[in-house]
C-alpha positions in Angstrom: -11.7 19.5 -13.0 -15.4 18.4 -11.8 -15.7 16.5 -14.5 -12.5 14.8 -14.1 -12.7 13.9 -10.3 -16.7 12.3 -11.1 -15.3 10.6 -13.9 -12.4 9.1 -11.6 -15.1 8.3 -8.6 -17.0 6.3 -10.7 -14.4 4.8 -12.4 -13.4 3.4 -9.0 -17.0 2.3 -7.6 -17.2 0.4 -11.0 -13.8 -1.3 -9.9 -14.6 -1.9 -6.2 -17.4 -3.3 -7.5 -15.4 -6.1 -9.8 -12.7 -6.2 -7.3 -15.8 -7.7 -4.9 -16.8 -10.2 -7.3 -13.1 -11.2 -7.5 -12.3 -11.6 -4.2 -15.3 -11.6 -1.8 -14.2 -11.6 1.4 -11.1 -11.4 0.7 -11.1 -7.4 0.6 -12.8 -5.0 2.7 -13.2 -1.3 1.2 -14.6 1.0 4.2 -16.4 4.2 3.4 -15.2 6.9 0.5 -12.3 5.3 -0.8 -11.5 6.1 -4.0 -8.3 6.0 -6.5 -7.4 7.4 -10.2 -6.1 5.6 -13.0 -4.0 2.2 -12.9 -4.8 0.9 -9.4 -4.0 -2.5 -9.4 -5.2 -4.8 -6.2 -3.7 -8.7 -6.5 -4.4 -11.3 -3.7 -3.2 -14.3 -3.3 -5.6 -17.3 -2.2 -4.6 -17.3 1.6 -4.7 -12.9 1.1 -6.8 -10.6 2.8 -6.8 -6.7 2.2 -8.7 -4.1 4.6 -8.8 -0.4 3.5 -10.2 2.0 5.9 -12.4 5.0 5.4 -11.5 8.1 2.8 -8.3 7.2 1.4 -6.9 8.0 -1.4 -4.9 6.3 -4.2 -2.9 8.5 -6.8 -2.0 7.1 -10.2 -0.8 4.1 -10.4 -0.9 2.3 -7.2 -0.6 -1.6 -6.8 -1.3 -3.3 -3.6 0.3 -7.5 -4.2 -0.8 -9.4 -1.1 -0.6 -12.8 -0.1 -0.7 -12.7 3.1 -2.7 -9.2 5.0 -1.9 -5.3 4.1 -4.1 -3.3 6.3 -4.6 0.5 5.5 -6.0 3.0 7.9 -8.8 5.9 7.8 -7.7 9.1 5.9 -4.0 7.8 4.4 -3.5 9.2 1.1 -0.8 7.7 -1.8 1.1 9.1 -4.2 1.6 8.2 -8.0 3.3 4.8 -8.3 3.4 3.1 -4.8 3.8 -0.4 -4.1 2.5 -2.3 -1.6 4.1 -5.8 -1.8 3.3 -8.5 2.0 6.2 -10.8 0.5 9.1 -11.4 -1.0 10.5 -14.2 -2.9 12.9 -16.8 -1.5 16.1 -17.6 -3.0 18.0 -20.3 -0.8 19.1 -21.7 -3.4 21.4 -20.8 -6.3 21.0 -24.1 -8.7 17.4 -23.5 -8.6 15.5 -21.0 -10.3 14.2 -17.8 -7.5 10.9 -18.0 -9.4 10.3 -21.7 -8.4 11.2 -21.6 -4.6 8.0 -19.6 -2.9 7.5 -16.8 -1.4 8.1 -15.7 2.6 5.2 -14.1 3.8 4.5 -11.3 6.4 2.3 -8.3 7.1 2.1 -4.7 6.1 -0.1 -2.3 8.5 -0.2 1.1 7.5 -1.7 3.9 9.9 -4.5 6.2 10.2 -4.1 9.7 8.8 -0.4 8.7 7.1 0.3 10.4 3.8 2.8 8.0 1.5 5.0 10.0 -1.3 5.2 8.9 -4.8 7.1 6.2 -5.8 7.8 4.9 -2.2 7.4 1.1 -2.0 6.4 -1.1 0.8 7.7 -4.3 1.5 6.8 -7.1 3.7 6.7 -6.6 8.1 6.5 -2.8 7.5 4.5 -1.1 10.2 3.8 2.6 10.0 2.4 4.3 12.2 -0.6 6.7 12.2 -0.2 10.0 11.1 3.5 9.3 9.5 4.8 11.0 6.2 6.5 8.8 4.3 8.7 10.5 1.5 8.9 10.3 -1.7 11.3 7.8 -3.5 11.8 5.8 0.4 12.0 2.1 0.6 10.4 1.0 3.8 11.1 -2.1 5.7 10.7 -2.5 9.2 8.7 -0.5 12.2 7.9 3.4 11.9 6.5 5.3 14.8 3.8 7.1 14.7 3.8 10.7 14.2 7.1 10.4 12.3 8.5 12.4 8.9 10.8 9.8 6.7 12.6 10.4 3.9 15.3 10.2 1.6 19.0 12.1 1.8 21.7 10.8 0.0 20.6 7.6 -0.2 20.0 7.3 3.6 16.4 7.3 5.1 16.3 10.4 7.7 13.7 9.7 10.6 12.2 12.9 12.1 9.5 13.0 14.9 6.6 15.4 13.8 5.8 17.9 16.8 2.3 16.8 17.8 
């Protein structure tokens, strides 16, 4: 298991390393950050990604940002979560959606927040520090800090955490 967790923490120094080179000052990495396989980081050219101290990306991950994500100290991710700032317009049925832009917002994501698998992010969500965010939710919109989310029946359940 060693083995495995150096092999994974190079891995990802290796790819910080590349993902600098690729987008400068475009994306900050604080301390300890680190991620296993299939972590995908895309920026768009007006993009800027901040990813604070000692979190933790599961498998297959993918931040897509055109606009700013912003990830606190100590939030951990489970296998497959998206991360998307945008969305795609579609005003328009006679032209095709992939041809009329984007709309851009923000995603800020907490300290200390711990993000299911296969939850995915979408653009003007705000979570709060020290959320849980369950698996398989959808978020979109504001959650407090110190909140539970998750999924029941197809309905997201909001339940504040006793502090």
């Amino acid at each position: 298991m060693i083995v495995f967790k150096l092999f994974y923490h190079i891995q990802a120094n290796i790819f910080k390393f590349i993902l600098k080179i690729i987008y400068g000052k475009k994306i900050i990495f604080h301390k300890k950050i680190t991620w296993r396989k299939g972590f995908v980081v895309m920026i768009g050219k007006s993009g800027k990604v901040q990813i604070g101290d000692g979190c933790f990306f599961n498998n297959n991950c993918s931040l897509d940002c055109t606009k700013y994500i912003e990830i606190g100290e100590n939030s951990i991710f489970g296998e497959n979560v998206k991360i998307y700032d945008h969305n795609h317009c579609f005003r328009s049925s006679t032209i095709p959606i992939k041809k009329q832009g984007y709309s851009n917002g923000m995603v800020i994501i907490g300290k200390n927040c711990w993000i299911g698998s296969n939850v995915v992010i979408l653009k003007n969500s705000k979570i709060g520090d020290h959320c849980v965010i369950g698996a398989g939710c959808c978020i979109s919109g504001e959650v407090p800090s110190h909140t539970i989310v998750k999924q029941d029946s197809g309905n997201l359940l909001y339940k504040k955490m006793i502090v």
